[in-house]
C-alpha beads as a LAMMPS data file, in Angstrom:
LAMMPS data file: protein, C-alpha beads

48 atoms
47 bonds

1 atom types
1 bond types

-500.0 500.0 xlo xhi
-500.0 500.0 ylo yhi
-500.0 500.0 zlo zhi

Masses

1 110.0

Atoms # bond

1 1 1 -164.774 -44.303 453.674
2 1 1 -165.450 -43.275 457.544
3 1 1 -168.186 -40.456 458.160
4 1 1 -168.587 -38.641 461.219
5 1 1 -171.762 -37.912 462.941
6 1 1 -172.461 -35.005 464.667
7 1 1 -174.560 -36.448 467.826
8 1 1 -177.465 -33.785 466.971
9 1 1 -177.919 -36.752 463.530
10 1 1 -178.312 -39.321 465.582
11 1 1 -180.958 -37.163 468.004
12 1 1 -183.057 -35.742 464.940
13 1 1 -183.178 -38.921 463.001
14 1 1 -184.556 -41.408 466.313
15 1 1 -186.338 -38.526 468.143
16 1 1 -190.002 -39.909 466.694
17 1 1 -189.131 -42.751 464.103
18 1 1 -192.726 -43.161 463.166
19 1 1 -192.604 -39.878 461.258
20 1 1 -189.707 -40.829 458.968
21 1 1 -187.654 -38.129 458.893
22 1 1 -185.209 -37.415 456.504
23 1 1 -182.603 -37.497 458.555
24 1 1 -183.797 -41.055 459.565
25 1 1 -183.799 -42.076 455.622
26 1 1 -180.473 -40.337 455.422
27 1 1 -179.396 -42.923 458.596
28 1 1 -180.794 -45.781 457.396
29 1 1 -178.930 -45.461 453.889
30 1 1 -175.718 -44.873 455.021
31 1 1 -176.060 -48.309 457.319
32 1 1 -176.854 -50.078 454.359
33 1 1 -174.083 -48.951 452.506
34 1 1 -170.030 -49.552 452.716
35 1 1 -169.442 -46.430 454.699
36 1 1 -168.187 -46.683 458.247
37 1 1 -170.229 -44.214 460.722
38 1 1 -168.272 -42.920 463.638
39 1 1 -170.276 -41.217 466.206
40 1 1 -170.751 -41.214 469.885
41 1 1 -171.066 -44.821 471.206
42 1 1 -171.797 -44.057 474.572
43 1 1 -174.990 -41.739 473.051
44 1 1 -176.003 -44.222 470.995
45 1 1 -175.964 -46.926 473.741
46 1 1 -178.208 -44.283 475.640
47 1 1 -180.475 -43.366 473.176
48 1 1 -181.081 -47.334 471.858

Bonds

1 1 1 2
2 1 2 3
3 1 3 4
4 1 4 5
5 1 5 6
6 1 6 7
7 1 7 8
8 1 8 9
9 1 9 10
10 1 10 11
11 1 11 12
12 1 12 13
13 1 13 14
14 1 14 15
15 1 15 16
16 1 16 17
17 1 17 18
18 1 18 19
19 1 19 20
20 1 20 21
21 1 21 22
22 1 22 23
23 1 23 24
24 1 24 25
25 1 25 26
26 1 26 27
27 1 27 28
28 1 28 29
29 1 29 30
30 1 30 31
31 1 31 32
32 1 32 33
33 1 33 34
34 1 34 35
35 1 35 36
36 1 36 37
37 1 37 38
38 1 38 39
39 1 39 40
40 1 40 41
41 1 41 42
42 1 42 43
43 1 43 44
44 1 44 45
45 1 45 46
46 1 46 47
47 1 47 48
C-alpha cells in the first residue's frame, strides 16, 4: 500500500518533536509499518 503525504504532515509532525504531536505518533507508526510513504523528498531533505 503507498500513502501520500501532504507536505503540511511532514511540517506539523517535526515542527517541535519534543511535544509529541499526534501527527508525529501518526508519522512514526506508519514508518514502522509495511506502508510505503510518498511525499516530497526534496522537503524532507530540507527539513532533516
Amino acid at each position: 500500500m503507498k500513502l501520500l503525504l501532504d507536505s503540511n504532515v511532514i511540517v506539523a509532525a517535526i515542527k517541535n518533536p519534543l511535544k509529541e504531536t499526534v501527527t508525529l505518533r501518526l508519522l512514526i507508526k506508519l514508518l514502522s509499518s509495511d506502508i510505503q510513504l510518498i511525499g516530497n523528498k526534496y522537503l524532507a531533505l530540507r527539513v532533516w
